[in-house]
N, C-alpha and C positions, 0 to 999 in steps of 0.2 A: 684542369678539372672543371665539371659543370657546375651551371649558378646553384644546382638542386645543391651539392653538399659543399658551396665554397662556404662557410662562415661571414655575413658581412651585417653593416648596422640596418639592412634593410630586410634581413633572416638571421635570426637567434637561434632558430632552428638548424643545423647542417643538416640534418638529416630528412628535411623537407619535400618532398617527391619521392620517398622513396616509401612510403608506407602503404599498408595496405588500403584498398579503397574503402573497407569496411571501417577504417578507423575515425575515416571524415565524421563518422555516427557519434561519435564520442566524445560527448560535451558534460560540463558541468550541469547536473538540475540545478534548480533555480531552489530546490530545501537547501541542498549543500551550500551553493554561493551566500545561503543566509547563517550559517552559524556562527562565521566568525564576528560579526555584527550581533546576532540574537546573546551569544553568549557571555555578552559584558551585562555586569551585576544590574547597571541601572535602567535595562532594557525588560520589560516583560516583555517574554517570547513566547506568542502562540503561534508562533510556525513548526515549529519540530514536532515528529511526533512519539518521541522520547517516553518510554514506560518507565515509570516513579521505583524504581528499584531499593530506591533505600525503604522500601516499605517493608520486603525482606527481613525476616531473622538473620542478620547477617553473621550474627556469634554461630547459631545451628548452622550455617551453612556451613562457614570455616571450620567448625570441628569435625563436617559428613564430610570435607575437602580433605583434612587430615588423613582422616580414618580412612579413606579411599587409597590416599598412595600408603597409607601405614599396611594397609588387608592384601591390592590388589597394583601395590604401584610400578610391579614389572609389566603387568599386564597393561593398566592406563598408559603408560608411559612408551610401550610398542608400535607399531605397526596395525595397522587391521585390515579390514576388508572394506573393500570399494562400496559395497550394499550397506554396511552398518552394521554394529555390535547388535547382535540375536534378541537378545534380550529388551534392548532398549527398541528394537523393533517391535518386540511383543508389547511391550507400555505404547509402542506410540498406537495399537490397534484399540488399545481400551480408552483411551481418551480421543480415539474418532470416533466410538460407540456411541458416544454421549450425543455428538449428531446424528445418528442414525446411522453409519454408515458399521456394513459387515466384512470386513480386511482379513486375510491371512497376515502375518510377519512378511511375510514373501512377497509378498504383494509391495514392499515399502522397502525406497532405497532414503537414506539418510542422509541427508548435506548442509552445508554450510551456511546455515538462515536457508530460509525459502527461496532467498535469492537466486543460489546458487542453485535450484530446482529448477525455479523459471528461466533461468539460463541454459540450464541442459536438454530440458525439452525444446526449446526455440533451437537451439542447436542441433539435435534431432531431426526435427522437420521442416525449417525455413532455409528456402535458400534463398538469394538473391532476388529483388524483386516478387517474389511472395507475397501473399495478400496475408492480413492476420487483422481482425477485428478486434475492437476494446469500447468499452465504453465510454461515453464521454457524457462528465469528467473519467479521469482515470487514474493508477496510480503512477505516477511521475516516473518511477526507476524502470517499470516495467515498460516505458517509452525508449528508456533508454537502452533498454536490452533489444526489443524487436529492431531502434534503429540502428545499431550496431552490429546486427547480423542482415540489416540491408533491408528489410523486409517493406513491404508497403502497408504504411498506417492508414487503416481505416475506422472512422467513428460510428457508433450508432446511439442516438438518442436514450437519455433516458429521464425519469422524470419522481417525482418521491414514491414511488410504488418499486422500484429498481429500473432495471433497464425493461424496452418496451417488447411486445415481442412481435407485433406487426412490422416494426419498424425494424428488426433484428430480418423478419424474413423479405419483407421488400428489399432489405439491403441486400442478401446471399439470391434473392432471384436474379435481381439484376448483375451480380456479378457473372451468375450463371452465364443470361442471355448473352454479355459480353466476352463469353469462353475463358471466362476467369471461375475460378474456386479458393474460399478463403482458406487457410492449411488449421488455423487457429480461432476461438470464439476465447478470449480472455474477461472473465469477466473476477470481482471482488461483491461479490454477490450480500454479504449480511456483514453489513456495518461497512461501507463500502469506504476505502481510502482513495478522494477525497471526499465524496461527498456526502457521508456518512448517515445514509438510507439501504436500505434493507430491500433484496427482490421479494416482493407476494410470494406467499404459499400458494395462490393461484396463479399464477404464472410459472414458475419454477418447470411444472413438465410440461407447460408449451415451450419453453424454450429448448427443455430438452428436445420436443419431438422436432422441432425447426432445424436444431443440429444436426440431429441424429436424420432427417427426411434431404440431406442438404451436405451430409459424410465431409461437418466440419466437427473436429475433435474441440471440446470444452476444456480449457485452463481453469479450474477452480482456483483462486487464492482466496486461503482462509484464516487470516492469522490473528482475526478478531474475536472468531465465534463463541466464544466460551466466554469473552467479556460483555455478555447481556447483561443490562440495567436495567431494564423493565419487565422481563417474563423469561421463562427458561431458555434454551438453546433453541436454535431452526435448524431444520434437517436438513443438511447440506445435500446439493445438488449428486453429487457424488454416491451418496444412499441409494439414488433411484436409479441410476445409471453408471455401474460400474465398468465395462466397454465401451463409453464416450466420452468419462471424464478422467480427466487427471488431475488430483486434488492434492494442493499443497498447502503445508503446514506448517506453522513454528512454535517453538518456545520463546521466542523475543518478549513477546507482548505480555507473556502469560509467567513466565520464568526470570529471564534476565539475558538480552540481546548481546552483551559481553559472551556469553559459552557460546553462541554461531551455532545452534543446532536446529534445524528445519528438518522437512523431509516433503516426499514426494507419493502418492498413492499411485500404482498406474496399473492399467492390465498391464497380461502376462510378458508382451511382447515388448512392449513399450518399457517396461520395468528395466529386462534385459538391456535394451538398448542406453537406458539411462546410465546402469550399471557400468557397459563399456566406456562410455561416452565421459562418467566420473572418475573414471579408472585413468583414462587418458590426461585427462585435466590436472587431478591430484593423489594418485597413484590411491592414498586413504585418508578418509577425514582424522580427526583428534579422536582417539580414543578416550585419553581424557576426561576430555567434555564428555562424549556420548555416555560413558559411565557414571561421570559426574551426575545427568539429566537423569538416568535412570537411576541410581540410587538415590536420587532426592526425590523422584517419583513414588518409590516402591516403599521408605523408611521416612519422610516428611508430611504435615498434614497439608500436602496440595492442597486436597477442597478446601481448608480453611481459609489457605491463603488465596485462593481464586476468590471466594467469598468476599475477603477483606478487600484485596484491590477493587471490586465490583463494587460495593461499597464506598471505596475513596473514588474512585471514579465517575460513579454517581451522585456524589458530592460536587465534585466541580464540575461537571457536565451541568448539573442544576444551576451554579454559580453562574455560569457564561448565559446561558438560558435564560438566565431573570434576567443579570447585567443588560444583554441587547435587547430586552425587552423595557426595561424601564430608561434605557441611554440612548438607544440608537435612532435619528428623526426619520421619519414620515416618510414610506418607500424602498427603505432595507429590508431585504426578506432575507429569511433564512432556512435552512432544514432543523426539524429537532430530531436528532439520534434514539435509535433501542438500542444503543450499545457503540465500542469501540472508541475510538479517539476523537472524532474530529466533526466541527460544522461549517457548511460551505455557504457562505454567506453571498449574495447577489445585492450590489450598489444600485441607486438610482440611473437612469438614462446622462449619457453624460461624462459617469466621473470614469475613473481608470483607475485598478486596484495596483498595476504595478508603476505605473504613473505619480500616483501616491504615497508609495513606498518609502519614497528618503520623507518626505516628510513625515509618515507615524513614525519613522525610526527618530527622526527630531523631537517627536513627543513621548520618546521612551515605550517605543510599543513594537513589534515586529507581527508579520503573518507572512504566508506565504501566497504571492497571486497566482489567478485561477490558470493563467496562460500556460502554465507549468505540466499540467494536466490535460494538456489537448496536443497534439501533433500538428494542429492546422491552422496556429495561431489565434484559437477561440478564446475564451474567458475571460476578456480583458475586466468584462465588470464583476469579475469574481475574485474573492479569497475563500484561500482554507484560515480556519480556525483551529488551530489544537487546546484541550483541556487537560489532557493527560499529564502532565508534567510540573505545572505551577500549582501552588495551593490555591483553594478559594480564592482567598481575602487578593492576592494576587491577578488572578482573573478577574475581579470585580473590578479591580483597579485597571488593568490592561484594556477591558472592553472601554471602561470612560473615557480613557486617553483615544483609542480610535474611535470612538463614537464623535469625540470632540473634533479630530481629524476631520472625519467623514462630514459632519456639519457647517466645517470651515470651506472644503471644496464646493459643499449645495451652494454655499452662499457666493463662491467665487464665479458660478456659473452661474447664478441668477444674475449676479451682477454685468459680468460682461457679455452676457447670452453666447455661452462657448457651444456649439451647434453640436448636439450627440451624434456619435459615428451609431452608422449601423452595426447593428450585431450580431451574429447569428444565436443559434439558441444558445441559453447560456447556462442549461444543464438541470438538474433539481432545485423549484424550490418552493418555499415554502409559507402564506402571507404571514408577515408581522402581522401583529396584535393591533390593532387601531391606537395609537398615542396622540390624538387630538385631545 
């Protein structure tokens, strides 16, 4: 037998050489590697970005849980269609209304979180060595999908306005002149994960027109938008450009991430193909669930509850907000959010956010480094922030302990004048407040 599948203390794996090439792409992120660490009680963890679930009527649920399989549980408990229960597609077109955007049902196939959207579009259109752009920063999983179907990561600047749009089209020219074209423009456009800033209303249809003049199709992920904290909803991309965008959506952030139910907006063409492509994968999602979503849509006070998380949300987004402004010394910048989970914090010259990692976790504090959100090994002097999950008084406390962290390393480097690596740019941000 060859060394590929002999068993020895040198390969754990037998089955080593014999996988596909595509699966070298398939690594732990670096959120994931942190739960089981963030998840011990004496750690505040603002890395995950975990939606507050127990804010939930949990009693109303479990009795609309009842009365589903009590009314419809041969139904829930079947088979369904690859596209999505009818009806729960009709719900998902009036809660994309709300951003502007005008849907048939048909228009919309239904899957397992967004994830599993962004999954089957990249699978649609990338092959192998494929160009596909994202922003940088970006969201972590969505790294992980384009490198696992091979594609080539490319970054394009962005800065607190969203992503830029000069810099979006410098980039697709010069792919051009190189006899390259990107298959994807992936962007998280309002309230963006990580770096949670929001693209301008003036920019929004130059970038469409840069896509659309440059026949790269736009990935909308949008699983924040409905959690604005400071002003109503923005019109997703999607509104203005229904033949260039494909906009995908979930219940996670807005509902409860346990039911797995996302979905995907696409023209006509692209829809179908989704469809096949879901069809192949998982013959039909959970009935179930999809039921579940839509009668807790159609018989619960959603907007109430949208309200209230927005609300609690805006509570502790404020909390972390003061916290690094009254804690954090001289040179930490950061973004301040209109909405969603998370702020992306930028360190002084010098220090290294995943460098310093074991140490906040010695000081009972967790984040997530920025490296995680780049393809190209950028953000070293960056973390995410999550607020979504701890209560205040918790976050207040978690910022001190890393503030103290943070302090401790200035001081390490003053002392022995540890020489700053160069950086490249290091994504949105934002000045601190003067604390002299």
């Amino acid at each position: 037998m060859g060394d590929d599948t002999t068993h020895s203390s040198q390969n754990t794996d037998p089955w080593r050489g014999r996988y596909a090439d595509r699966a070298a792409g398939m690594v732990a992120s670096e959120v994931r590697a942190l739960f089981a660490v963030a998840s011990r009680p004496e750690i505040v963890s603002l890395a995950g970005g975990m939606p507050a679930v127990g804010a939930l009527p949990l009693e109303e649920v479990g009795d609309m849980m009842a009365g589903l399989v009590r009314d419809r549980g041969a139904e829930a408990l079947q088979y369904g269609s690859a596209q999505g229960d009818a009806s729960l597609r009709e719900s998902i077109t009036e809660v994309m209304a709300r951003e502007g955007i005008d849907a048939d049902p048909d228009d919309v196939i239904v899957t397992v979180g967004s994830q599993q959207a962004l999954d089957l579009v990249t699978r649609i259109f990338v092959d192998p060595g494929d160009t596909v752009l994202t922003e940088a920063p970006t969201y972590v999983t969505a790294l992980g999908v384009f490198a696992a179907y091979q594609a080539r990561i490319e970054h394009v600047p962005m800065d607190e306005h969203g992503v830029v749009p000069e810099a979006l089209d410098e980039h697709l020219t010069r792919l051009a002149a190189a006899g390259r074209r990107a298959k994807l423009f992936y962007t998280v456009p309002t309230f963006s994960n990580p770096a949670g800033v929001t693209l301008a209303a003036e920019r929004r249809p130059r970038v469409l027109e840069i896509c659309r003049r440059h026949g790269v199709l736009v990935l909308e992920d949008n699983p924040y938008g409905l959690l604005h904290l400071d002003a109503g909803p923005t019109r997703a991309l999607r509104a203005d450009d229904p033949e260039g965008v494909v906009y995908l959506g979930s219940f996670s952030k807005t509902l409860a991430p346990g039911l797995r139910v996302g979905w995907a907006c696409a023209p006509a063409a692209v829809r179908a193909k989704l469809v096949l492509a879901a069809e192949s994968a998982m013959l039909s999602h959970s009935a179930f669930a999809q039921l579940a979503v839509d009668r807790y849509l159609r018989t619960q006070p959603w907007d109430e509850q949208l309200k209230e998380f927005r609300e609690m949300y805006r509570t502790r987004r404020d909390a972390m907000l003061d916290a690094l402004s009254a804690t954090m010394p001289p040179g930490v910048t950061w973004t301040r959010p209109a909405g969603g989970f998370f702020v992306w914090l930028t360190l002084p010259e010098g220090l290294d956010a995943k460098a310093m990692l074991p140490r906040a976790v010695g000081a009972r504090v967790a984040y997530v480094p920025g490296t995680g959100f780049y393809a190209d090994g950028s953000g070293t002097a960056n973390m995410r922030l999550s607020y979504c999950f701890p209560p205040a008084e918790r976050i207040r406390d978690g910022v001190r302990r890393l503030a103290d962290v943070v302090g401790t390393e200035l001081s390490l480097r003053d002392t022995f004048g540890r020489a700053p690596a160069s950086a490249p740019d290091q994504g949105p941000q934002t000045p601190a407040p003067d604390l002299a």
